[in-house]
RODO-2510 file (C-alpha; in nm, 4 decimals, decimal comma):
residues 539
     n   res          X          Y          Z
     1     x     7,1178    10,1577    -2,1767
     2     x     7,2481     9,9508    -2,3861
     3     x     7,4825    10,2401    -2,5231
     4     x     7,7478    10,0756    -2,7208
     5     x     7,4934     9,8384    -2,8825
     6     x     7,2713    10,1253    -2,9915
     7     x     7,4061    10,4628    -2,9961
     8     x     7,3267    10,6144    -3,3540
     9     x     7,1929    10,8818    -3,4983
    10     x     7,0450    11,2084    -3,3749
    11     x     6,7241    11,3693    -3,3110
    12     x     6,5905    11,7495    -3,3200
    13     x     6,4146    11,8869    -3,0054
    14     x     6,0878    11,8496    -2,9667
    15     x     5,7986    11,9823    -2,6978
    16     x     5,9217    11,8362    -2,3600
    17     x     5,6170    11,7339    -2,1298
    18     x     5,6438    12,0552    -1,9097
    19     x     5,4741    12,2601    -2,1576
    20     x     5,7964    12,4545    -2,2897
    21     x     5,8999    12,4585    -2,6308
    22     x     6,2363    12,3024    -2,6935
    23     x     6,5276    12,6036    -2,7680
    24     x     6,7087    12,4895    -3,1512
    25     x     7,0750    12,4307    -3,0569
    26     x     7,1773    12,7701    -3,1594
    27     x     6,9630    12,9697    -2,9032
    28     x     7,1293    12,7566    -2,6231
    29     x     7,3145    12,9879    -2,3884
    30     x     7,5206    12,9701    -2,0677
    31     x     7,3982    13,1363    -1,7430
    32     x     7,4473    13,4803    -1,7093
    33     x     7,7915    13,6219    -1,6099
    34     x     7,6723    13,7837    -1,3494
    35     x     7,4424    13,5198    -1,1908
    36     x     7,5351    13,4403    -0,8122
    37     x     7,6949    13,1714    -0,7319
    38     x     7,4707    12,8380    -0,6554
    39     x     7,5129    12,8288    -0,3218
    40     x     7,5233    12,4024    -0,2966
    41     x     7,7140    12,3538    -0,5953
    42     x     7,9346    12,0661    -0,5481
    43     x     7,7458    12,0235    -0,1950
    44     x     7,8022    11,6305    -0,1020
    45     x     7,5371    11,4144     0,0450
    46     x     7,7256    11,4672     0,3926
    47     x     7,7950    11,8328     0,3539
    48     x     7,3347    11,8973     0,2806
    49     x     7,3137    11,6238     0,5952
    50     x     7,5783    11,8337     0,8325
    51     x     7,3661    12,1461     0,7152
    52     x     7,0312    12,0050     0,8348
    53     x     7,1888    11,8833     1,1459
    54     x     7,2987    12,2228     1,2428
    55     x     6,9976    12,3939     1,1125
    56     x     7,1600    12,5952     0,8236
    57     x     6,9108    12,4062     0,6301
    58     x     6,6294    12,2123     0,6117
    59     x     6,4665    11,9630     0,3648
    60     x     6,2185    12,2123     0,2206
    61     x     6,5068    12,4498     0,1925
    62     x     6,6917    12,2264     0,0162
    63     x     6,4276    12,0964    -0,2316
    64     x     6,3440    12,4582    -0,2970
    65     x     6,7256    12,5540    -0,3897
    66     x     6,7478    12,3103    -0,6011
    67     x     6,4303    12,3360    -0,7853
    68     x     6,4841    12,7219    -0,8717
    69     x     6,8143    12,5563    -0,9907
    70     x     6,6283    12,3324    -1,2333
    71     x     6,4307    12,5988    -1,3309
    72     x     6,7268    12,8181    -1,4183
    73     x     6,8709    12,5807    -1,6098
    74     x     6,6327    12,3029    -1,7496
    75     x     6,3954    12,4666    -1,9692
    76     x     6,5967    12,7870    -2,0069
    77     x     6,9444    12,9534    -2,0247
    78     x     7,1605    12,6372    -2,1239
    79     x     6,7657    12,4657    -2,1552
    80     x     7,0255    12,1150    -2,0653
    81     x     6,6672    11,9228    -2,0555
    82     x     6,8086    11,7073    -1,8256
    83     x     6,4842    11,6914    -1,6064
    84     x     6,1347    11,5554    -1,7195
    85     x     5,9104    11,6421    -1,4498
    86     x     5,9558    11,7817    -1,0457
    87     x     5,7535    11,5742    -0,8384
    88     x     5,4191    11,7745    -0,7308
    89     x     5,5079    11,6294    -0,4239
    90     x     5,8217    11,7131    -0,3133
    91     x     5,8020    11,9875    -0,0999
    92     x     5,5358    11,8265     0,1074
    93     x     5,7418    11,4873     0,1352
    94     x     6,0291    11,7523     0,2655
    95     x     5,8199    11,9090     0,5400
    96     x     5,7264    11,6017     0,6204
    97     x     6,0525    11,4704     0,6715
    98     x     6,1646    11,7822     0,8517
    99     x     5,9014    11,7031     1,0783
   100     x     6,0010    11,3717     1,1456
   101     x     6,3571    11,5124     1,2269
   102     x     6,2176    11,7483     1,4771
   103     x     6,0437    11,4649     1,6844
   104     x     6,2702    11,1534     1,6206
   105     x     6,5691    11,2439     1,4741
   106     x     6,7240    11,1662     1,1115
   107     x     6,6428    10,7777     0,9913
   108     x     7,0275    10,7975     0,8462
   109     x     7,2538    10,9845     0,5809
   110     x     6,9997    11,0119     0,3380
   111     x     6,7116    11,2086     0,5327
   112     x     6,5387    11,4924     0,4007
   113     x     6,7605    11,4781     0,0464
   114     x     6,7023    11,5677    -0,2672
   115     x     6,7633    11,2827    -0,5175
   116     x     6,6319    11,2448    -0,9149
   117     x     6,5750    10,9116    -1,0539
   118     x     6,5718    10,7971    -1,4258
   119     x     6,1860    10,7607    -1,5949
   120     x     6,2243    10,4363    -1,5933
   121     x     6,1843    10,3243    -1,2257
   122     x     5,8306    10,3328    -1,1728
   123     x     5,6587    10,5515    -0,8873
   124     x     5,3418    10,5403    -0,7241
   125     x     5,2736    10,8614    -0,6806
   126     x     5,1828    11,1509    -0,9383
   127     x     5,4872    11,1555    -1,1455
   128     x     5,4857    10,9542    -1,4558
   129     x     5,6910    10,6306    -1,5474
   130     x     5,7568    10,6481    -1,9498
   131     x     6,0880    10,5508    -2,0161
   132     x     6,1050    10,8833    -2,2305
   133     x     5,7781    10,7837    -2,4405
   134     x     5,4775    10,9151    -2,4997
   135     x     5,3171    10,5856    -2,5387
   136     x     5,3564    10,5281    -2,1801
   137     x     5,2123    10,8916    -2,0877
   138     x     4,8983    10,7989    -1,8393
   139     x     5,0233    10,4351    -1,6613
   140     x     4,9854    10,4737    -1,3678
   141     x     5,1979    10,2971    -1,1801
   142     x     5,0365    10,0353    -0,8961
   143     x     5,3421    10,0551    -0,7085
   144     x     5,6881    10,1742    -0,6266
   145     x     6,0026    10,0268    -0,7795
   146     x     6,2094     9,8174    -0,5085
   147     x     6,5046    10,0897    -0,5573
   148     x     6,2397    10,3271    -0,4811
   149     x     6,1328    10,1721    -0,1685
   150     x     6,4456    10,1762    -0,0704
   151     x     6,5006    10,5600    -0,1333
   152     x     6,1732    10,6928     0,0469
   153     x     6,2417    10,4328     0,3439
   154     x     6,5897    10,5877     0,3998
   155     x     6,4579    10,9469     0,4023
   156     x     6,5418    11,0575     0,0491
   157     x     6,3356    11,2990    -0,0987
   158     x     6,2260    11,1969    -0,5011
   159     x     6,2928    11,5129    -0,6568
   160     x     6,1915    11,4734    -1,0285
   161     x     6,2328    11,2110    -1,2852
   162     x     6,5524    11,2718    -1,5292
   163     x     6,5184    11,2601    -1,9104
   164     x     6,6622    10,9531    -2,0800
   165     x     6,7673    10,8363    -2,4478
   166     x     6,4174    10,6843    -2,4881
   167     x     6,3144    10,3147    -2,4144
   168     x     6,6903    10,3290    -2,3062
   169     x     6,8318    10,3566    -2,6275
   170     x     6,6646    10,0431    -2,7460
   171     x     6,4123    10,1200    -2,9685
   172     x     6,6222    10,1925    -3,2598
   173     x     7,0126    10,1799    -3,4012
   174     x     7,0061    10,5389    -3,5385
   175     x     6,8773    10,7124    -3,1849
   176     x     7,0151    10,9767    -3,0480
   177     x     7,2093    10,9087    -2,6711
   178     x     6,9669    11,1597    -2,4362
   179     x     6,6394    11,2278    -2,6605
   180     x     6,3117    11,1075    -2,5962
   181     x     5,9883    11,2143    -2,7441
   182     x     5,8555    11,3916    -2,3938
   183     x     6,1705    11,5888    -2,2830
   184     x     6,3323    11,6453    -2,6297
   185     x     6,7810    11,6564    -2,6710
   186     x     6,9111    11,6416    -2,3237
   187     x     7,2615    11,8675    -2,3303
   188     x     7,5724    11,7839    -2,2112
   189     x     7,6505    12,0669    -1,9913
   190     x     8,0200    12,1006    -2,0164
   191     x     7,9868    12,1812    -2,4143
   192     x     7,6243    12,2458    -2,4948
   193     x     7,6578    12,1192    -2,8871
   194     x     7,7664    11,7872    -2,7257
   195     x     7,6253    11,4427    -2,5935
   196     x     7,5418    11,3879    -2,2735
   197     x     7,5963    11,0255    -2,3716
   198     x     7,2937    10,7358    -2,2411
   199     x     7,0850    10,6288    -2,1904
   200     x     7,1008    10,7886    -1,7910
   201     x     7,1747    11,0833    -2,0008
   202     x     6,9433    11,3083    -1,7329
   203     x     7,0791    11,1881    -1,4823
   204     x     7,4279    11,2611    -1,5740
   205     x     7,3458    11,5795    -1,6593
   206     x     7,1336    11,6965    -1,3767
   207     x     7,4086    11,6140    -1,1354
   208     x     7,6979    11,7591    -1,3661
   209     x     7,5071    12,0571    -1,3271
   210     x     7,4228    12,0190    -0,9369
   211     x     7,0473    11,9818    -1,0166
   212     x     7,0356    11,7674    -0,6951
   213     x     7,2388    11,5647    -0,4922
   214     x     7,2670    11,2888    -0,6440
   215     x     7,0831    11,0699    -0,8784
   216     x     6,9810    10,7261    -0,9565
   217     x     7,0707    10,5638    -1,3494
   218     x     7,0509    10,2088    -1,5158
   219     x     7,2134    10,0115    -1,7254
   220     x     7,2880     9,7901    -1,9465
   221     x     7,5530     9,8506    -2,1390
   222     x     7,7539    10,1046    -2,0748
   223     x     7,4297    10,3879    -1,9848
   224     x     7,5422    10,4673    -1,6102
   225     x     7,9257    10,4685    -1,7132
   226     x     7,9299    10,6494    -2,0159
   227     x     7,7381    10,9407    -1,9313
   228     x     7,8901    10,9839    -1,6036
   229     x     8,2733    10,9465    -1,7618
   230     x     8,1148    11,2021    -2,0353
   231     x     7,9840    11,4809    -1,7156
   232     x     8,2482    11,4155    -1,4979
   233     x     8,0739    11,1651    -1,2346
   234     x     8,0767    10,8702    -1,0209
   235     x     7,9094    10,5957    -1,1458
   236     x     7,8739    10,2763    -1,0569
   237     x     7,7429     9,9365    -1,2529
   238     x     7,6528     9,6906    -0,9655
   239     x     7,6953     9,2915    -1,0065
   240     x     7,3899     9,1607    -1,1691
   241     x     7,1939     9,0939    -0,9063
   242     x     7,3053     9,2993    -0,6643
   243     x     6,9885     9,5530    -0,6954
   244     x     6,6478     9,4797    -0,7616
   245     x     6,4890     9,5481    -1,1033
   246     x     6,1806     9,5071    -0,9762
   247     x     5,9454     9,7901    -1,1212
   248     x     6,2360     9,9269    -1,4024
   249     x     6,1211     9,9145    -1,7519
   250     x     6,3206     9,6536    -1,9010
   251     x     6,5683     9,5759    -2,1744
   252     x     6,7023     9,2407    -2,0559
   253     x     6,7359     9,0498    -1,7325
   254     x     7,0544     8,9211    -1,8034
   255     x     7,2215     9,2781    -1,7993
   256     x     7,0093     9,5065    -1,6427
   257     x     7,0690     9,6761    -1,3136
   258     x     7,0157    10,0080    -1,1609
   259     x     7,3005    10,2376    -0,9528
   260     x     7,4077    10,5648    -0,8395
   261     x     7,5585    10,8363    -1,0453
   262     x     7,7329    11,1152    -0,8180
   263     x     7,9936    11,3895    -0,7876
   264     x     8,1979    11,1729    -0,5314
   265     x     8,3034    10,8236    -0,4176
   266     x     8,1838    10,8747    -0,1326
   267     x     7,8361    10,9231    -0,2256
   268     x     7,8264    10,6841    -0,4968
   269     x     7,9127    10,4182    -0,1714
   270     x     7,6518    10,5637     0,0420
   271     x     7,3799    10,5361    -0,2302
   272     x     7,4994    10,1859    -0,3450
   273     x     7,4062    10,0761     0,0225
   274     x     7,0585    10,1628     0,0472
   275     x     6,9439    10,0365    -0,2704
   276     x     7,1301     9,7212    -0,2792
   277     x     6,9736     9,4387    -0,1352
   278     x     6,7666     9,0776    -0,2090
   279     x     6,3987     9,1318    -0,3369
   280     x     6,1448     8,8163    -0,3530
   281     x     6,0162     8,9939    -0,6561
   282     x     6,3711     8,9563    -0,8328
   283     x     6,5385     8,6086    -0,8311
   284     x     6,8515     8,7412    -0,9388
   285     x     6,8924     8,9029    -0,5965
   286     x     6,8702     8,5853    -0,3996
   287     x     7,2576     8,6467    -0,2614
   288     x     7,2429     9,0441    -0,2265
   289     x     7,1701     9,0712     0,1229
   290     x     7,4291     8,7832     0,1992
   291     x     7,6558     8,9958    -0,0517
   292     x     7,5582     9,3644     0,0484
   293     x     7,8377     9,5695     0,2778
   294     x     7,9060     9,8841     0,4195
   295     x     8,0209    10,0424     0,1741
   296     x     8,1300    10,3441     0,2978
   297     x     8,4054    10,2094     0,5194
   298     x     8,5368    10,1206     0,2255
   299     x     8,6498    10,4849     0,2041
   300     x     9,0597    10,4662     0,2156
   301     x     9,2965    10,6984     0,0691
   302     x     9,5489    10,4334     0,0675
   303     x     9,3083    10,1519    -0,0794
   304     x     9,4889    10,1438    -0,3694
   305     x     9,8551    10,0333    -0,2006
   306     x     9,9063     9,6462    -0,2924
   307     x     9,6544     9,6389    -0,5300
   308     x     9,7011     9,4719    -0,8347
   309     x     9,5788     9,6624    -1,1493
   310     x     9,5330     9,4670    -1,4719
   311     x     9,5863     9,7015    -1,7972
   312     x     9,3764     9,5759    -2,0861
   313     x     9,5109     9,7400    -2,3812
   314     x     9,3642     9,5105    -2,6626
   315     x     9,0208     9,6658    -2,7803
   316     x     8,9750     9,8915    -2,4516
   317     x     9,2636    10,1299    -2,5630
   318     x     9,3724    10,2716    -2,8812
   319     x     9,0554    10,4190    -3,0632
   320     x     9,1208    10,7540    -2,9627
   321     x     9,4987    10,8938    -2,8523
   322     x     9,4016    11,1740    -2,6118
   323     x     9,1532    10,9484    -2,3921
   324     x     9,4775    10,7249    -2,3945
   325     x     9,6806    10,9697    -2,2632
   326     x     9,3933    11,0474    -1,9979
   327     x     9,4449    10,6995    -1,8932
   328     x     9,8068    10,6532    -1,9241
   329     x     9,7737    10,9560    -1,6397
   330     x     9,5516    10,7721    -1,4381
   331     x     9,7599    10,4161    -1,4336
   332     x    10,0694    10,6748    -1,3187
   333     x     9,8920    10,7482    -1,0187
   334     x     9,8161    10,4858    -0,9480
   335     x    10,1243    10,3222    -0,9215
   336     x    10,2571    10,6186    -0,7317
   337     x     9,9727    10,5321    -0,4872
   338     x    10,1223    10,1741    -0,4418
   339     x     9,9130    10,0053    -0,7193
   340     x    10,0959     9,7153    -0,9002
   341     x    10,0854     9,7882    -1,2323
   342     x    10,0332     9,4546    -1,4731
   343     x    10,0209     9,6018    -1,8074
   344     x     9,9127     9,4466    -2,0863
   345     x     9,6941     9,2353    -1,9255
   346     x     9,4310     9,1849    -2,1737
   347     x     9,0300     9,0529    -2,1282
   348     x     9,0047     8,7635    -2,3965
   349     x     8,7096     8,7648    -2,6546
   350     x     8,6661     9,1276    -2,6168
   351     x     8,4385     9,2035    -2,9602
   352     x     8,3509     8,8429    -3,0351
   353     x     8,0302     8,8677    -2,8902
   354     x     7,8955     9,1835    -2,9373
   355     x     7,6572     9,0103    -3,2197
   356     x     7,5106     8,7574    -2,9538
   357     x     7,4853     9,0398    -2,6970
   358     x     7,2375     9,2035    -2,9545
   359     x     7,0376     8,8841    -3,0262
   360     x     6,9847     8,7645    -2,6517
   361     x     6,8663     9,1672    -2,5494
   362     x     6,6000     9,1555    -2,8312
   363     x     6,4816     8,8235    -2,7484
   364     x     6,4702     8,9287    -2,3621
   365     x     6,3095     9,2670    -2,4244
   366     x     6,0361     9,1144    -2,6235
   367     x     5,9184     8,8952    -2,3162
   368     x     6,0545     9,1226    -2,0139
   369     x     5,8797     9,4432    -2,1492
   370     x     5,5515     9,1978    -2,1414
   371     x     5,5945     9,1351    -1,7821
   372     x     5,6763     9,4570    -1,7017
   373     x     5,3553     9,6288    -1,8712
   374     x     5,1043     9,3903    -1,7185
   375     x     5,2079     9,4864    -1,4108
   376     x     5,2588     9,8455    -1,4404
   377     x     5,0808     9,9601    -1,7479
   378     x     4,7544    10,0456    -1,5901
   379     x     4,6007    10,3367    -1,7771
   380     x     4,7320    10,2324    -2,0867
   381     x     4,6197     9,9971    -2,3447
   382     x     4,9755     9,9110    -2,4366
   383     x     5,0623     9,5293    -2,3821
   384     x     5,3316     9,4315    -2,6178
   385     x     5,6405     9,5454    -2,8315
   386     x     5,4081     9,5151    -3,1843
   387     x     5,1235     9,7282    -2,9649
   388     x     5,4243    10,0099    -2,9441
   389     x     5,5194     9,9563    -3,2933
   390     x     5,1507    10,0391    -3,3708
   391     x     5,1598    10,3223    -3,1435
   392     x     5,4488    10,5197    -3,2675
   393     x     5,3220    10,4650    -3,6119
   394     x     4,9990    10,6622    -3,5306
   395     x     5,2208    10,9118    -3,3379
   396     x     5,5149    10,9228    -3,6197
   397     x     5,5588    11,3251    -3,6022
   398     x     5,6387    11,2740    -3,2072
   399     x     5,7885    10,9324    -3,1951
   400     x     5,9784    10,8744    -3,5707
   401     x     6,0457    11,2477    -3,6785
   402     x     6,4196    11,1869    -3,7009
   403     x     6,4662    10,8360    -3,6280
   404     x     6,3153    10,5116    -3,6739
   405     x     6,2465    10,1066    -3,4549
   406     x     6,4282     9,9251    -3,6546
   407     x     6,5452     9,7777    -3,2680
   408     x     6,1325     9,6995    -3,1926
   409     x     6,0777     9,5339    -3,4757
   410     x     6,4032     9,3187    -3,4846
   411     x     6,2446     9,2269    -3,0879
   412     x     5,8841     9,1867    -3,2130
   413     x     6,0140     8,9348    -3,4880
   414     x     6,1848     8,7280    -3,2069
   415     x     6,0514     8,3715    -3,0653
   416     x     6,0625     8,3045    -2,6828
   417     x     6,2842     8,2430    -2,4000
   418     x     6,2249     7,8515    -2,5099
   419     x     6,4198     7,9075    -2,8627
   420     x     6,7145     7,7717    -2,9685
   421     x     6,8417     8,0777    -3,1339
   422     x     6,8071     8,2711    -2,7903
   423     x     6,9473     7,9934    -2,5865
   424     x     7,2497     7,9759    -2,8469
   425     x     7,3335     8,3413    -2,8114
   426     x     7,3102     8,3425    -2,4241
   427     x     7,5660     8,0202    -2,4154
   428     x     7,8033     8,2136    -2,6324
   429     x     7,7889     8,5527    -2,4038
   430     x     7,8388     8,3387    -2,0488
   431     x     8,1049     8,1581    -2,2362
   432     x     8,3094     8,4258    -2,4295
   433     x     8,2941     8,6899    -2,1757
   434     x     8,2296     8,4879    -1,8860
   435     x     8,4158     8,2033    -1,8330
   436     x     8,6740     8,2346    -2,1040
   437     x     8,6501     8,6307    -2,0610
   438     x     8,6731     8,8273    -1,7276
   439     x     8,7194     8,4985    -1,4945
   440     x     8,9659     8,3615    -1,7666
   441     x     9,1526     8,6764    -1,7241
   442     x     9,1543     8,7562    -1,3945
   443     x     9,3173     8,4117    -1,3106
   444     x     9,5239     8,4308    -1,5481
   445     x     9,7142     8,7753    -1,4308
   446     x     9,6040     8,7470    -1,1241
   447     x     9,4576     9,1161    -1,0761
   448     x     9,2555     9,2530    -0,8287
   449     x     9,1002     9,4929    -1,0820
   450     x     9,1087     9,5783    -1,4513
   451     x     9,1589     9,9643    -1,5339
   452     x     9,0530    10,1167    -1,8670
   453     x     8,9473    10,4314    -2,0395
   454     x     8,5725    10,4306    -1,9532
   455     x     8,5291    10,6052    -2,3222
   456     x     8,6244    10,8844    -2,5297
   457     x     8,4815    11,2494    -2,4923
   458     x     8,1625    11,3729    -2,5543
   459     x     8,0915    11,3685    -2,9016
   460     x     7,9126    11,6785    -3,1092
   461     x     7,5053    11,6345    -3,1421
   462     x     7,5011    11,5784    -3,5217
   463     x     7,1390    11,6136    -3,6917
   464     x     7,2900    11,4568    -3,9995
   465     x     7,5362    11,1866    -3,9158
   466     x     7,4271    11,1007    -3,5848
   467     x     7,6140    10,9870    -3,2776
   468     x     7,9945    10,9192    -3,3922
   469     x     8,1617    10,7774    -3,0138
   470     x     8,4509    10,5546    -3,1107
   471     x     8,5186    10,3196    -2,7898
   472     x     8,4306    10,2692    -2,4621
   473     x     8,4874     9,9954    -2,2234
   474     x     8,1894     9,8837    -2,0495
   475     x     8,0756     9,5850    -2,2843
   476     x     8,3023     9,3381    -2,0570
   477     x     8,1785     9,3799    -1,7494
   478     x     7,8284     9,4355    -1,8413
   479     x     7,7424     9,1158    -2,0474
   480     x     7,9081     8,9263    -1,7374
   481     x     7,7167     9,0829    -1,5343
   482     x     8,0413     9,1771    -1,3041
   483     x     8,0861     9,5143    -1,1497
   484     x     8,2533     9,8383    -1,2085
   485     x     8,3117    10,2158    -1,1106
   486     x     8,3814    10,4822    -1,3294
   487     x     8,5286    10,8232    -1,1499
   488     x     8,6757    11,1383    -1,3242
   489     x     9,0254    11,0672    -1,5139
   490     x     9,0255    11,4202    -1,6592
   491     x     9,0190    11,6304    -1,9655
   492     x     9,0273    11,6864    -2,3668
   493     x     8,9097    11,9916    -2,4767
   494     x     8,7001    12,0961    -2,1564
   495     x     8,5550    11,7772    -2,1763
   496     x     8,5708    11,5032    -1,9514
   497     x     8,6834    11,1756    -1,9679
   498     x     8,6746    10,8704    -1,7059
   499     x     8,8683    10,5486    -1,5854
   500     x     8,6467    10,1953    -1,4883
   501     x     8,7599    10,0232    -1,2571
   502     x     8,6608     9,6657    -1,3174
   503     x     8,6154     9,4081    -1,0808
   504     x     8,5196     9,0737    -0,9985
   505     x     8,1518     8,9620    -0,8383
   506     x     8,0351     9,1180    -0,5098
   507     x     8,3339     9,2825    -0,5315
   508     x     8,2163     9,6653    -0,5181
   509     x     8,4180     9,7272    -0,1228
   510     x     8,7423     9,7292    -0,3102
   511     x     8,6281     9,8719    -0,6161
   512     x     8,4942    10,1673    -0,4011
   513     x     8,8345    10,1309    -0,2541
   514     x     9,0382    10,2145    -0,5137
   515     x     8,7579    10,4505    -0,6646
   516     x     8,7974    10,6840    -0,3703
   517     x     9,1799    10,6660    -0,2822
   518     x     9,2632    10,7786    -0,7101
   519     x     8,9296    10,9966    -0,6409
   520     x     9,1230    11,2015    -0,3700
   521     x     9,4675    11,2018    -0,5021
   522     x     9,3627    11,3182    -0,8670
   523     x     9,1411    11,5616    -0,7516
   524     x     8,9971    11,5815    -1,1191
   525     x     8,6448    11,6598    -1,1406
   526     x     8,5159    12,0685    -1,2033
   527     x     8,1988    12,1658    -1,2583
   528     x     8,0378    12,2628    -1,6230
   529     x     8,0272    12,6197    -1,7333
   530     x     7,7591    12,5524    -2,0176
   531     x     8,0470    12,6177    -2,2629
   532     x     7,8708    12,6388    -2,6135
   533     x     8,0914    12,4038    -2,7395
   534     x     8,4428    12,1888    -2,6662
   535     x     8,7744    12,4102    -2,5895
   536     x     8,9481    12,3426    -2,8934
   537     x     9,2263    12,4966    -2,7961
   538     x     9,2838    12,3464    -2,4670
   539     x     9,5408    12,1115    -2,4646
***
């Protein structure tokens, strides 16, 4: 996160921080032909919890299959770098919970699995919290993120950290969506020579590629949506203030939030309800637990019948023909699943504020990031955005190589919370996308939900020109702060593409509603052969 703000450029791979030498792009290589089959690929949070129930597996012998996975795949074969670190810990926490089982029985769904979580959401254990950057190599973390709590509370087991487009793509215009100076050029595993897209870009990628179960992303602007549309996933961008950010590094409080990124609906709903909830530590969570629902019996293959479907086609559509037709596919479904279609049905504004989004996330990062490093920047010396400038000067062969922080110093140069031009630039984001935006629209057409090409395909890792994506539609829904879902739409060139369903406040129930019921009649999602690049002759 923030993706469509700061998607640009691209980096070479560097040393990742488990000691293995990044592959250059051209040494990249699919898995054997004649490797066996993974025996939990595609496996979904129920099927693992079924298997432990029965015995077929335990928690150990999951966590074990899926680290030899990461092993396989991470550092070598397809090397998709999608994983920073396993946690030193995990099998212990699995026996543990296997023990647990024995005597007491499960604590719910999530018992004794495997998850990964994005380097940003801090741990208090003996994996690292960096956000991707050296500079935060060492903080040690007093506590556990509130999302985390949540996790090890329910059972989960923390399997690793993911790799990420570094300080969340925020440190500079001309980054590169999935590299940061510890884990290198995440991949994209569908076509190796392509984005993974960001900033959850590990996460996306470790579940494309069944590295676990299911994984944990944030966002704020379009980096849980765009790489899961971009690998084929479930992902979904809670209301602001929904789930705590309590212990994520920060870009801004007005956007940021954390959610799940998964191969199904279904899981995406079971992880949204553990790690939703209200948090002392996080005002903006006041309402959650009034707010918070059961998400999975939201599950209905016929939640989409009598649902009205608002088709923005002004800004959202258009950049890109085949992505179009993706979605064009997508709204026929759903109006042979009983979906009224109203179509145009445009958002107002859309564009008009992307200039003020900028201005109020660099004067929010500036004093967020403070907060945030007083309280869990123990170990390091690092205090403010001009201490990181300083660092990554003195580190400029790691850290600036191929790209510069053009975005830290823009933040440094910023006043506080208190100044006019900050308060300015928030008034015109609540009031362009907010009031005469998504509410404006929603009344106006009266639609349940607004349906849109979540972005176009994967575009080619380009050490000259950079990152080159041409639309997406997440901007809407996350500078109001309302919710969405992306879930497989299908594909161009091998690739994948995704629809978003967006959706009013607290309204996640029915977007998981009509997630899940064009989830099961499309069918779409496959997994990733570690192609070597895009089928350009697929239709």
């Amino acid at each position: 996160m923030p993706d469509v703000v700061t998607r640009r450029g691209f980096v070479a791979e560097t040393a990742t921080a488990l000691g293995v030498a990044a592959l250059p792009m051209s040494v990249a290589r699919a898995p054997a032909a004649d490797s066996p089959p993974f025996e939990l690929e595609e496996a979904t949070i129920a099927d693992l919890a079924k298997g432990m129930q029965s015995g077929k597996y335990t928690a150990r012998s999951l966590c074990q299959a899926y680290l030899s996975r990461i092993a396989e795949l991470n550092t070598q074969g397809p090397a998709i770098r999608a994983v920073l670190e396993a946690n030193p810990d995990a099998l212990a926490l699995a026996e543990a919970l296997d023990r647990e089982r024995k005597a007491k029985g499960p604590r719910g769904p999530l018992h004794g699995i495997p998850l990964l979580i994005k380097d940003n959401l801090a741990t208090a254990d003996r994996m690292a919290t960096t956000a991707g950057s050296l500079a935060l190599v060492g903080a040690k973390a007093p506590r556990d993120a509130f999302v985390v709590e949540q996790l090890r509370g329910a059972g989960a087991v923390l399997l690793g950290k993911t790799n990420m487009s570094e300080w969340a793509n925020f440190r500079s215009t001309h980054s590169s969506s999935g590299w940061s100076a510890r884990g290198g050029q995440c991949r994209n595993p569908y076509a190796l020579d392509r984005s993974p897209c960001g900033s959850s870009s590990g996460s996306g990628a470790a579940i494309a590629a069944n590295l676990a179960a299911a994984a944990i992303g944030t966002e704020t602007d379009g980096s849980i949506v765009c790489p899961s549309s971009a690998q084929a996933l479930v992902g979904i961008k809670p209301t602001l203030g929904l789930v705590s950010r309590w212990g994520i590094v920060p870009i801004a409080h007005s956007q940021d939030t954390a959610g799940p990124m998964t191969r199904t609906v279904a899981d995406a709903a079971l992880l949204l309800g553990v790690i939703a909830g209200s948090d002392a530590r996080d005002p903006a969570t006041s309402a959650a637990d009034g707010r918070r629902a059961d998400y999975l019996a939201a599950l209905d293959v016929n939640g989409l019948r009598g649902v009205r479907v608002g088709v923005p086609r002004t800004k959202l559509f258009g950049y890109h023909p085949p992505t179009d037709k993706v979605a064009q596919s997508a709204i026929d479904t759903m109006k042979q699943l009983g979906a009224a279609i109203v179509d145009p049905a445009d958002i107002p504004h859309v564009g008009e504020y992307d200039d003020a989004e900028l201005d109020v996330l660099l004067y929010e990062f500036n004093a967020d990031l403070k907060r945030y490093l007083a309280e869990f920047g123990a170990g390091v010396p690092y205090r403010t955005v001009r201490d990181l400038i300083e660092f990554n000067n003195t580190r400029a062969g790691d850290e600036l190589a191929f790209f510069d922080q053009d975005l830290f110093q823009k933040a440094d140069a910023k006043g506080g919370l208190d100044d006019p031009g900050y308060k300015t630039a928030l008034e015109k984001c609540r009031t362009l996308a907010v009031a005469q935006g998504l509410e404006a629209a929603f009344a106006q057409y009266g639609v349940d939900v607004f349906a849109a090409p979540t972005g176009n395909p994967a575009w080619t890792i380009d050490l000259v020109n950079g990152d080159h994506f041409v639309g997406s539609s997440s901007t809407p829904a996350a500078v109001s702060g309302y919710p969405s879902i992306t879930v497989p739409a299908g594909f161009v060139a091998g690739l994948p593409v995704g629809i978003s369903f967006i959706g009013k406040p607290y309204s996640e129930p029915l977007l998981v509603r009509v997630a899940f019921a064009y989830e099961q009649a499309s069918k779409v999602r496959r997994p990733p052969r570690f192609l070597p690049s895009a089928e350009l002759t697929a239709p």
